[in-house]
Each structure stands twice: as C-alpha cells, then as structure tokens.
C-alpha positions as a Markdown table, in Angstrom:
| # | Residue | x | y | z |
|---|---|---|---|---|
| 1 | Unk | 47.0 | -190.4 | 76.5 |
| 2 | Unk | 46.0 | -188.6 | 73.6 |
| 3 | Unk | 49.1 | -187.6 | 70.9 |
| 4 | Unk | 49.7 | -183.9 | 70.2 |
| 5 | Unk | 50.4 | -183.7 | 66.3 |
| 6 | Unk | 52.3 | -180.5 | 65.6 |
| 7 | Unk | 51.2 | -178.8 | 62.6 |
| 8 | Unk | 53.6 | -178.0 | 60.5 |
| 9 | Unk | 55.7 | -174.4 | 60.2 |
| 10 | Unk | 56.9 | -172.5 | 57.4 |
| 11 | Unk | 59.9 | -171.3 | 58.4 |
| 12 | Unk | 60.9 | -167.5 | 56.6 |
| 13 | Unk | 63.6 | -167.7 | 54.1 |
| 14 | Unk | 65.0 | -165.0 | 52.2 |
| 15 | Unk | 64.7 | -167.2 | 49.1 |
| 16 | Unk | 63.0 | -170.0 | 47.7 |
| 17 | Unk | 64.8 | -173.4 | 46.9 |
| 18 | Unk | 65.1 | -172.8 | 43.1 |
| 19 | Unk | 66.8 | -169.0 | 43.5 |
| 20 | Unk | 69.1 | -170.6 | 46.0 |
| 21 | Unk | 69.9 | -173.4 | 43.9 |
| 22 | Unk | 70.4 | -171.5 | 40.9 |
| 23 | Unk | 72.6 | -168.8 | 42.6 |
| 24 | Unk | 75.1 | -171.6 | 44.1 |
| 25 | Unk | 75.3 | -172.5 | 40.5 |
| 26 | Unk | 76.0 | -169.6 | 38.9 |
| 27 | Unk | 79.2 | -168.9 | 42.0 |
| 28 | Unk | 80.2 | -172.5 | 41.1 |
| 29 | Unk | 80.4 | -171.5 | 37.6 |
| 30 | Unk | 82.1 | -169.1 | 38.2 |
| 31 | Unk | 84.8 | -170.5 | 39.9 |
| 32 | Unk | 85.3 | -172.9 | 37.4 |
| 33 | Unk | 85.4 | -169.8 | 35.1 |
| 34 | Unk | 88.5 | -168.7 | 37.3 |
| 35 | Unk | 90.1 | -171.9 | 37.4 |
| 36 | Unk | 90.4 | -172.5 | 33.7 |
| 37 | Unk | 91.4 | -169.1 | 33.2 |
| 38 | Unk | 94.3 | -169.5 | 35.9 |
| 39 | Unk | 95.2 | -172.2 | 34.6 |
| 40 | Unk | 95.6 | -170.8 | 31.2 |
| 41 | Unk | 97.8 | -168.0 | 32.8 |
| 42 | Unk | 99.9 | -170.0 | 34.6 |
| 43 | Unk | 101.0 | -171.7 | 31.8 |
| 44 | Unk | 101.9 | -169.0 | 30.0 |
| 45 | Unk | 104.2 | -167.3 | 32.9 |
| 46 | Unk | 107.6 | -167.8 | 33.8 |
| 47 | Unk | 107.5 | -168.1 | 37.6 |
| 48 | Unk | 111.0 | -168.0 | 37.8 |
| 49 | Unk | 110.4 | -164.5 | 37.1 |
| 50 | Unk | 107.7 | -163.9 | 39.1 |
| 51 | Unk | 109.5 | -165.3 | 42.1 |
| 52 | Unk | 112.5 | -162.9 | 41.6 |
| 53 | Unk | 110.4 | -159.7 | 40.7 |
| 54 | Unk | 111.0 | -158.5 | 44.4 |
| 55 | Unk | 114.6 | -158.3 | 44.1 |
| 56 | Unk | 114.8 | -156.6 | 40.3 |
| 57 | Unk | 112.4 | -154.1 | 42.3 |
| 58 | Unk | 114.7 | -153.6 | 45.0 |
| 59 | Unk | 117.9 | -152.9 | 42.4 |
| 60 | Unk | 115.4 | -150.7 | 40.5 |
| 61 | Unk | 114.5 | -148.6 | 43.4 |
| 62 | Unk | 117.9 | -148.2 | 44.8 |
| 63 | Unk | 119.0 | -147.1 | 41.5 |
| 64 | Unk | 116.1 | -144.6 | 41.1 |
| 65 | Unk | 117.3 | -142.6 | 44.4 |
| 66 | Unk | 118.2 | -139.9 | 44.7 |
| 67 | Unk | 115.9 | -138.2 | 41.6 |
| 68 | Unk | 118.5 | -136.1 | 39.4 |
| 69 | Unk | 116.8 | -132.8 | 39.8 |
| 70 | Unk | 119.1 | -130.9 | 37.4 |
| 71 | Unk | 117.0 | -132.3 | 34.7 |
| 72 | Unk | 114.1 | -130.6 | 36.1 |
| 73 | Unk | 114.5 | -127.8 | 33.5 |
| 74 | Unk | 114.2 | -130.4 | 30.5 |
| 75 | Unk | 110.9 | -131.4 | 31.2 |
| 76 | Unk | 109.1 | -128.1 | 31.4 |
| 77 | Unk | 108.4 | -127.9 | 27.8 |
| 78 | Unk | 107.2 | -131.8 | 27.7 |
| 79 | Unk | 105.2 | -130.9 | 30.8 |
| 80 | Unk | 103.7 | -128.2 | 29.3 |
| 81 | Unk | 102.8 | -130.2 | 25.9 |
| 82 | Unk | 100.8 | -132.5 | 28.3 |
| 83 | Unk | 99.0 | -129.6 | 29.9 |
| 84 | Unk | 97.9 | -128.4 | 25.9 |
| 85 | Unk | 97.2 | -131.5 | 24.9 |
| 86 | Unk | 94.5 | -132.1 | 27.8 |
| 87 | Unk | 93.2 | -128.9 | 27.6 |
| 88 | Unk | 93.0 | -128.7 | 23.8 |
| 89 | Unk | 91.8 | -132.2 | 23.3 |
| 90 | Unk | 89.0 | -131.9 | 25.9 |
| 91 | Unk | 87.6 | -128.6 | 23.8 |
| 92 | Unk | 87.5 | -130.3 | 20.3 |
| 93 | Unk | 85.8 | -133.5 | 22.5 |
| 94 | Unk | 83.5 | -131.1 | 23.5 |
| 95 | Unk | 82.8 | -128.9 | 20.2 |
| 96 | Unk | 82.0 | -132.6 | 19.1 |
| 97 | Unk | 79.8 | -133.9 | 21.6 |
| 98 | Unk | 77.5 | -131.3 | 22.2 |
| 99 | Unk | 75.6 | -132.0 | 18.7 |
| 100 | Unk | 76.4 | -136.0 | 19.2 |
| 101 | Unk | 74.3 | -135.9 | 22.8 |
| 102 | Unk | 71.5 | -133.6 | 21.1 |
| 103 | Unk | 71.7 | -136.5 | 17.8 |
| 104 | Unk | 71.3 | -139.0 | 20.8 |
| 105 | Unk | 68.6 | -137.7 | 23.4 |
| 106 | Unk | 65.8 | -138.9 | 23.3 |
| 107 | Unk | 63.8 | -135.9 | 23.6 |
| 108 | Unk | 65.8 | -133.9 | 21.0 |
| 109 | Unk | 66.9 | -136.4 | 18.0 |
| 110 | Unk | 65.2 | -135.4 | 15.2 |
| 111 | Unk | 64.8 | -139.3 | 14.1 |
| 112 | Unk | 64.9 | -141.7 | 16.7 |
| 113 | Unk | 64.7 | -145.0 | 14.5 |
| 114 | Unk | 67.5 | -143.1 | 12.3 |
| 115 | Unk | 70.2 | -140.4 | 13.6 |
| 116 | Unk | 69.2 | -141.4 | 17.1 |
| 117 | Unk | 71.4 | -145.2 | 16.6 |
| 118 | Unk | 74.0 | -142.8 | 14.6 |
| 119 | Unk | 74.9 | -140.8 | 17.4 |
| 120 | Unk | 75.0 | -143.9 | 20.2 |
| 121 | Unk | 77.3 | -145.6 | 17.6 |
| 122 | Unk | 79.7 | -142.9 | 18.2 |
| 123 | Unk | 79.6 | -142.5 | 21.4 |
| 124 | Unk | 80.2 | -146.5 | 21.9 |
| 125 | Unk | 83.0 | -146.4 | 19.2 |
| 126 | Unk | 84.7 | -143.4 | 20.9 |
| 127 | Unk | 84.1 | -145.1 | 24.8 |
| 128 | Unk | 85.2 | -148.8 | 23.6 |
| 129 | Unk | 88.8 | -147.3 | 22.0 |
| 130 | Unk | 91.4 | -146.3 | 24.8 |
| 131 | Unk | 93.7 | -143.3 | 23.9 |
| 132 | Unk | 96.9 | -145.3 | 23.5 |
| 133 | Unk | 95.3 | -146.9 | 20.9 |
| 134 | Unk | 93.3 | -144.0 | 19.1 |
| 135 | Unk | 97.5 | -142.2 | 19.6 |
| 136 | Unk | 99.3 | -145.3 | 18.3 |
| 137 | Unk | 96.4 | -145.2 | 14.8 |
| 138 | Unk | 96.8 | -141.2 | 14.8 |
| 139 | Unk | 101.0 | -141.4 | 14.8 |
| 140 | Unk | 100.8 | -143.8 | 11.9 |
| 141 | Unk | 98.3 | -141.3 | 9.8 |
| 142 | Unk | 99.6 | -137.5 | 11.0 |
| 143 | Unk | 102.8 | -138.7 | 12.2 |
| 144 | Unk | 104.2 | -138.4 | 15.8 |
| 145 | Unk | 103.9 | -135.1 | 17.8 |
| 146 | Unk | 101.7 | -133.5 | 20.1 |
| 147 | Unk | 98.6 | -132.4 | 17.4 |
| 148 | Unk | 98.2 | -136.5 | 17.1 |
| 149 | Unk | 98.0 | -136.9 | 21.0 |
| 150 | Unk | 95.2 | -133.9 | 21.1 |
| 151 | Unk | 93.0 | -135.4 | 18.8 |
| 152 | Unk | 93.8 | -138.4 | 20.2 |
| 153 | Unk | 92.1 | -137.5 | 23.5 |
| 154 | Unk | 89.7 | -135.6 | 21.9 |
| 155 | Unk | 88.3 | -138.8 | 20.2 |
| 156 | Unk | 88.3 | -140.5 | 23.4 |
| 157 | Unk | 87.0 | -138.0 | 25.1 |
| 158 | Unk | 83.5 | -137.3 | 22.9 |
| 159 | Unk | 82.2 | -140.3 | 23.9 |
| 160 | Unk | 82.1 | -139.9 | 27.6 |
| 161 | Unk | 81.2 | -136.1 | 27.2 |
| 162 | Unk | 78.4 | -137.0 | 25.5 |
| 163 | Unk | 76.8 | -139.7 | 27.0 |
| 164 | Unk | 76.6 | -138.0 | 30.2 |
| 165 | Unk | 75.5 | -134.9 | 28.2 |
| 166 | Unk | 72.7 | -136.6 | 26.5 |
| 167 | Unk | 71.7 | -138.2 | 29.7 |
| 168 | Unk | 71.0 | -134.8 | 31.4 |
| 169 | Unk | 69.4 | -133.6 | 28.3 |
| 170 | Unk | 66.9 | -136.4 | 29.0 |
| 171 | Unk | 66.8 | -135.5 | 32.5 |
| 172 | Unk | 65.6 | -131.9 | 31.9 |
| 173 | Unk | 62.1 | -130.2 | 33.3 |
| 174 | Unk | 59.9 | -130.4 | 30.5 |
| 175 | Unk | 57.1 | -128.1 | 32.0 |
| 176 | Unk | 59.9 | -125.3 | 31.2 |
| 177 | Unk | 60.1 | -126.2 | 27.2 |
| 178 | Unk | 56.4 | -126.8 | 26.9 |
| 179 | Unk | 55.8 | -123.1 | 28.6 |
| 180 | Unk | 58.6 | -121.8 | 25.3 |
| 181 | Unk | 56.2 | -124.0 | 23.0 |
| 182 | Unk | 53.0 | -122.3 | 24.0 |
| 183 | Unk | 54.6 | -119.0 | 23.0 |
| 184 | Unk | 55.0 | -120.6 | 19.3 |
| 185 | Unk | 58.7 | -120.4 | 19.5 |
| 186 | Unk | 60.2 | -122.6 | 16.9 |
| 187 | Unk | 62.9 | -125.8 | 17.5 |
| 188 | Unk | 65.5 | -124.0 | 17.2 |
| 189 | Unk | 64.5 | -121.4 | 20.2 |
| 190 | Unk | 63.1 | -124.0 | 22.0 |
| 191 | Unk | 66.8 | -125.8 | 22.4 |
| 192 | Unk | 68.1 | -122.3 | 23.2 |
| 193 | Unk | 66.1 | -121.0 | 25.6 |
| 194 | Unk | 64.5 | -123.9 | 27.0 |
| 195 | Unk | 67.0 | -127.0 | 27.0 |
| 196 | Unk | 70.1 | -125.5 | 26.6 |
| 197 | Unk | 70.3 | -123.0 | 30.1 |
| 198 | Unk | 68.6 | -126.4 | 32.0 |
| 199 | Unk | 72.1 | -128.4 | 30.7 |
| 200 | Unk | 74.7 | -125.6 | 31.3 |
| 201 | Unk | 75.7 | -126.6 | 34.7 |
| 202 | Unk | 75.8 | -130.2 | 33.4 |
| 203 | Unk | 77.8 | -129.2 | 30.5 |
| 204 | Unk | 80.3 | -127.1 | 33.1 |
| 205 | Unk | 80.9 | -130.0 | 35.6 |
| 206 | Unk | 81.1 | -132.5 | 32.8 |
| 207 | Unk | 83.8 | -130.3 | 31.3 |
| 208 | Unk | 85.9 | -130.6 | 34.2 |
| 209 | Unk | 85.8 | -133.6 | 35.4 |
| 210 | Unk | 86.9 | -134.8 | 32.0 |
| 211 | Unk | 89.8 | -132.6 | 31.8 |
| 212 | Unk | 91.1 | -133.7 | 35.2 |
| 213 | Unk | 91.0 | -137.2 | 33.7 |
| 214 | Unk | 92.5 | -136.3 | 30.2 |
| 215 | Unk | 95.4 | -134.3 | 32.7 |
| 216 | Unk | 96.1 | -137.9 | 33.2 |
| 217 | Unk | 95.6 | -140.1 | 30.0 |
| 218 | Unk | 97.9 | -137.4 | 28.4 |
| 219 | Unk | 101.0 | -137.8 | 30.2 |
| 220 | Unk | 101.6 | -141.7 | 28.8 |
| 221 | Unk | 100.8 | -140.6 | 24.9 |
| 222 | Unk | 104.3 | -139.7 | 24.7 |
| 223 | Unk | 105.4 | -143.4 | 25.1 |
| 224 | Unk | 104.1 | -144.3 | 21.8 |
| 225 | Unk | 104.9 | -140.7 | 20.1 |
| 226 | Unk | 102.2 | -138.5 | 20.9 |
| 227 | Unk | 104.0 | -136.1 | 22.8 |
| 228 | Unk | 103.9 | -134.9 | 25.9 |
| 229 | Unk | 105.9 | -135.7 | 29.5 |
| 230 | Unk | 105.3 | -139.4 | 28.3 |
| 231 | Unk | 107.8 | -139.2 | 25.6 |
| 232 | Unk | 110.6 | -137.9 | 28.2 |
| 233 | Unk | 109.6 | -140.8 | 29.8 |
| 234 | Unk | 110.0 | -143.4 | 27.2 |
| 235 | Unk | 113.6 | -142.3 | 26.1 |
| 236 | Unk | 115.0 | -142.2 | 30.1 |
| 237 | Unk | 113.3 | -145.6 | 30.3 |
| 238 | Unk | 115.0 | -146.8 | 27.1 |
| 239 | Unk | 118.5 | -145.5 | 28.3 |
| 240 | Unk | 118.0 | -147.1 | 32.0 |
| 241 | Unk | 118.5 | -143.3 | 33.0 |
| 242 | Unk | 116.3 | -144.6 | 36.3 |
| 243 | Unk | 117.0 | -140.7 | 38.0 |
| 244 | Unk | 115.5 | -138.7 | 35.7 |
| 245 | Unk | 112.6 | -141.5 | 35.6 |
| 246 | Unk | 111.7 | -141.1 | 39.2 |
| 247 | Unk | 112.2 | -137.3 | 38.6 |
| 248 | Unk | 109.5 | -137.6 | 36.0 |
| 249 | Unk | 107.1 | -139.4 | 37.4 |
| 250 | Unk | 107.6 | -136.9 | 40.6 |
| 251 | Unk | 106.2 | -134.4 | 38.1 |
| 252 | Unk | 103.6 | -136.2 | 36.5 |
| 253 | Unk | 102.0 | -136.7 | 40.0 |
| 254 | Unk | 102.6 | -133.2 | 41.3 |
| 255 | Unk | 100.5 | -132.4 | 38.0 |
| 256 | Unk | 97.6 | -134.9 | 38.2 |
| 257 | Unk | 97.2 | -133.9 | 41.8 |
| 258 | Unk | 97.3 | -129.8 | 41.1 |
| 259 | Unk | 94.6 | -130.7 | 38.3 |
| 260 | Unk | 92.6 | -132.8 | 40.7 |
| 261 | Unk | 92.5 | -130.0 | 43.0 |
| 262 | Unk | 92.2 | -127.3 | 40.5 |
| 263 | Unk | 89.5 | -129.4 | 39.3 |
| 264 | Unk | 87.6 | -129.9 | 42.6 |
| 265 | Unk | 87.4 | -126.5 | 42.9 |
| 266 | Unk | 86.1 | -125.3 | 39.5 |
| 267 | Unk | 83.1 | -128.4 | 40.2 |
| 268 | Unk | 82.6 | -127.0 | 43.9 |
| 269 | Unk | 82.1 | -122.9 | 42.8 |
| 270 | Unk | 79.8 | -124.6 | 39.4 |
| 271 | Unk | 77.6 | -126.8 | 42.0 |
C-alpha cells in the first residue's frame, strides 16, 4: 500500500522563537532583580517590628478616637496658610512656565540647538526635585514660614506646567499662524494672535489640575517648616496629642476633596 507522507504545517504563533526566548529572559531577570533587592531589604528590617506593627496600630487608633473637636478653631489659620500657599505657589509656577514652554516648543524656541535644551533642563530639574525637598533647601536659605513653602511649590510646580504647556504649543493648528504670516504680522503678533488663543484652554485646564494637586503637596510642607496645616500636624505628632491628629487629618481630607471637586468643576465649565 502506498505511504501517505504528510507535508509539513506551520503552525501560527504570536512570536517567533527568538522574541519568546528573549522575553522569558528578560522576566527571569527580573525576578532575579526582585530577589536580590528583597534580600537586601530583608536584612536591613527588624521583623520583630514588622510582626507587631498591627498591634502598635491598634493602640494608635484607639487612642486617636474620639477626634478632639475643640481644637477645631486652631487650625483655621494653618488651614488657611495651606490654601495661600497652593494658590500662590501655582501662580508664580505659572508666571514662570509660560516663557519656559514657549523657550522649549519646538515650533516657538527661538534656538533649538541653544535655548531650546535650556528650557527642558528646567523643566527636568524642577520635575525630578519633590516639594519636601525644594521646602527643606528653601527653610535653610529664607528661613521657615509659609513664603518658603509657596515658592517651594512654585518650583515644583513650573516644571509640570510647562511641559504639558509646551506640548500643546506643539500641538497647535498651524494653517491658523501661517494665515497671521501671510498678513506680514511680525513674531511677536504672530504668538499673540495666532498661538496664544489656540493654548488658552490648555493653559486653563493645566492651571487647575495643578492646583488641585499643589491643594495637596501643601498640607505636609509644614512638617519640615514650611507652614501650613502640616506644621499643626508635626507638633500634635511630636507631643503624641493622637486627637487633634486624627482631627487634622479630618481636615486635610475634607480640603483635598472640596478642591478636587471645586477643581472638576472649573475643568468641566473650561472643556
């Protein structure tokens, strides 16, 4: 009888051999990664600790019930430091970063081998460097208060203003600023009537959305002496006053979540 010799099928895989291979070893170095640094951690913690964290919590929580709410009338003024120092900090940010994301867009720097790597040098430097730490550099220079805690969050904040900035800058229509060039309008008309109203709605939402988020950043400043809630919060922590902790952090929520919604709204009438 004759033999039948099947030919041979390619059966369909998502990847070839090599990809596959090479993806297995990048997961397998990664939980070697994980391993080593695990390893490093645990050796470094007292477990002893760790295991008898959920009874310290316990004694902490009962202690922090009921909230004193008599000392709700010494944290207005703190409260309303944090308020100024977000609101104030994210206008210098963005007196700041308006000329840093037109420095940095591509279709506005005036030198982009030059000013252009200037202007995403600050942006990175002002991203990379958290607020506690610009606060804790600005308390040593100008001394503790709240004016160190706004320009604290104003330095952090120029950074994310304008990268998103310069990124809608980029993002504009350009039939709309070649139509203002054909009139023979100069640069500086150009920006103004041509860029500048495209970016406005950008510029509004941007606005926002970082004050809601400096709302928040703001109200732990005071734990290294850039005023604010934060610094109530630090001395009732330091005296164990556990009370008038839980009454704080009662208001620093109430306060991130009225921004948030105050904030939601101001993006949703912009939009």
């Amino acid at each position: 009888m004759p033999v039948r010799v099947e030919a041979d099928i390619k059966v369909w895989q998502r990847r070839d051999r090599n990809k596959q291979l090479a993806i297995w070893g990048g997961w397998f170095a990664g939980v070697l990664l994980f391993a080593y640094c695990w390893q490093i951690i645990s050796v470094n913690t007292t477990w002893f600790f760790v295991w008898d964290s959920p009874r310290i919590a316990a004694d902490i929580g009962s202690r922090m019930v009921p909230p004193r709410w008599e000392y709700i009338y010494k944290i207005w003024d703190p409260l309303w430091d944090t308020i100024n120092i977000a609101t104030l900090g994210t206008m210098l940010a963005l007196f700041m970063a308006v000329p840093v994301a037109f420095l940095a867009a591509r279709n506005t720097t005036p030198h982009a081998y030059l000013i252009r790597p200037v202007a995403l040098f600050i942006i990175v430097s002002s991203r990379s460097i958290n607020s506690l730490i610009w606060a804790l550099l600005l308390v040593s220079i100008i001394g503790p208060g709240v004016f160190a805690g706004t320009i604290a969050i104003a330095l952090r904040s120029v950074g994310f203003c304008s990268k998103l900035l310069y990124e809608a800058i980029e993002e504009i229509d350009h039939s709309q600023v070649e139509a203002i060039e054909a009139t023979g309008a100069s640069r500086w008309q150009i920006m103004a009537f041509g860029i500048v109203p495209q970016i406005m709605p950008a510029l509004a939402g941007i606005s926002v959305f970082r004050w809601d988020i400096n709302i928040r950043e703001s109200t732990v400043l005071g734990l290294v002496g850039a005023g604010g809630i934060g610094l109530q919060l630090s001395s009732s922590l330091n005296i164990l006053a556990w009370p008038q902790v839980t009454l704080i952090l009662i208001a620093i929520l109430i306060t991130v979540v009225v921004s948030e919604w105050v904030s939601a709204k101001v993006r949703h009438a912009i939009i």
